[in-house]
C-alpha positions, 0 to 999 in steps of 0.5 A: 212447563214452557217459556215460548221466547219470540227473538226481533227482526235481524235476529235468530232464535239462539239469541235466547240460548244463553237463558237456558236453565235460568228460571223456574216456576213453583220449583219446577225449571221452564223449558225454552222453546225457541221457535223461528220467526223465518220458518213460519209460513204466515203472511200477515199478524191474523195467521201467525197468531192463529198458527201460534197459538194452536201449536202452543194449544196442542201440545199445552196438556194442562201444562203453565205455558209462558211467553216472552218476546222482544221487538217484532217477538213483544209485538207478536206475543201481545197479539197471541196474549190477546188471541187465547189469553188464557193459554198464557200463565203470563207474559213478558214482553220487551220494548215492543209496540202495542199498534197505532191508532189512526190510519195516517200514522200506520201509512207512514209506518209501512213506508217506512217500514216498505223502504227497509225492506227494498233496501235490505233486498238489494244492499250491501248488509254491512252497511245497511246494519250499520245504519240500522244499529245507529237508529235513535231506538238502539241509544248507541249501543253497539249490538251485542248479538251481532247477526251472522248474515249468513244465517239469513234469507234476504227475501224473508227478511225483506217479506218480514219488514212489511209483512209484520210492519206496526203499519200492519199491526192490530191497534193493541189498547182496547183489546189489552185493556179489556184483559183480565188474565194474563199478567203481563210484564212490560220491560224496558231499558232506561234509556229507551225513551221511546219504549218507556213512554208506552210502558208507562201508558200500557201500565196506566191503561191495562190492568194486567200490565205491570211496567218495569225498567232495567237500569244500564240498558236501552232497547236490546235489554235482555243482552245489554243487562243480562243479570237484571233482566233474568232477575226481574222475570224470575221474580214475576215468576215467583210473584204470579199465582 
């Protein structure tokens, strides 16, 4: 059995290694597969689902397949919820955004998003850091996985911040709503408004989603209340047939 963990942009795959060996499903310990959003070839969301998902497919073998992501990982996995639902035995999924609606709102959003990614191709990372963990969404908080830049690739990383942009992403509510399997757990900090807002409206509007919050924590909610976080999943866990 396994738990696919998706990691945010500025972040590595290690940010899950610390949650090894803390869940289990029906007695038996899930096994974390880690796999690395700056090695996937895909250029859009359609392919990296698509490659996603059939990877996960092949080597499932009748096996519960669990997925968890966080950010541009929760907004990845809601694609791949939507792609194979039925590949999943569940869902968890934090702070993550399911699509806007309208066109005007996702061309501000690649602007946006197209700005970021020139910056981070040409700026000092330090600096531009900085200014990314002071944005509204993080509450001030410092990070508590601070990224070694070293382990980046500048052009991949600016390819990601337009490439997997919510100004590109699939407009998520009808095809959520319209789920029937799998449940789905939507986590948020309790100071993350932003994020609390759309959990509460992902949990009014699709049946299979189940909105919780996590008290001491904004955005990065796994690293900034870690035993809660691993409490809250592992009773989903205990909790889904």
């Amino acid at each position: 059995m396994n738990l696919w963990c998706l990691h945010g942009n500025l972040q590595q795959p290690s940010v899950w290694h610390p949650f090894k060996n803390c869940w289990s499903y029906q007695g038996k310990p899930l096994a974390l597969k880690c796999p690395s959003l700056w090695r996937n070839p895909a250029t859009d969301f359609t392919s990296w689902t698509n490659h996603f998902t059939n990877s996960v497919a092949a080597i499932a073998d009748n096996q519960s397949q669990w997925l968890l992501g966080y950010s541009l990982g929760g907004r990845l996995a809601l694609h791949a919820a939507c792609s194979q639902p039925s590949l999943w035995t569940g869902v968890v999924v934090i702070g993550a955004h399911p699509g806007y609606q309208t066109q005007s709102e996702r061309k501000k959003q690649l602007a946006w998003d197209t700005k970021w990614a020139g910056r981070f191709s040409n700026e000092p990372w330090e600096i531009l850091l900085e200014e990314w963990n002071e944005l509204p969404v993080f509450g001030g908080i410092p990070n508590p996985t601070k990224p070694d830049l070293n382990t980046f690739d500048r052009r991949k990383v600016a390819a990601t911040f337009t490439r997997f942009s919510k100004g590109q992403q699939s407009y998520l509510i009808p095809a959520l709503s319209a789920l029937q399997t799998p449940p789905i757990l939507y986590i948020t900090g309790e100071k993350d408004t932003r994020y609390h807002t759309i959990g509460q409206m992902l949990q009014t509007h699709c049946p299979t989603v189940q909105h919780v919050v996590i008290p001491n924590a904004c955005h990065r909610v796994p690293w900034e209340n870690t035993p809660a976080f691993i409490k809250i999943i592992q009773v989903f866990l205990d909790q889904t047939p």
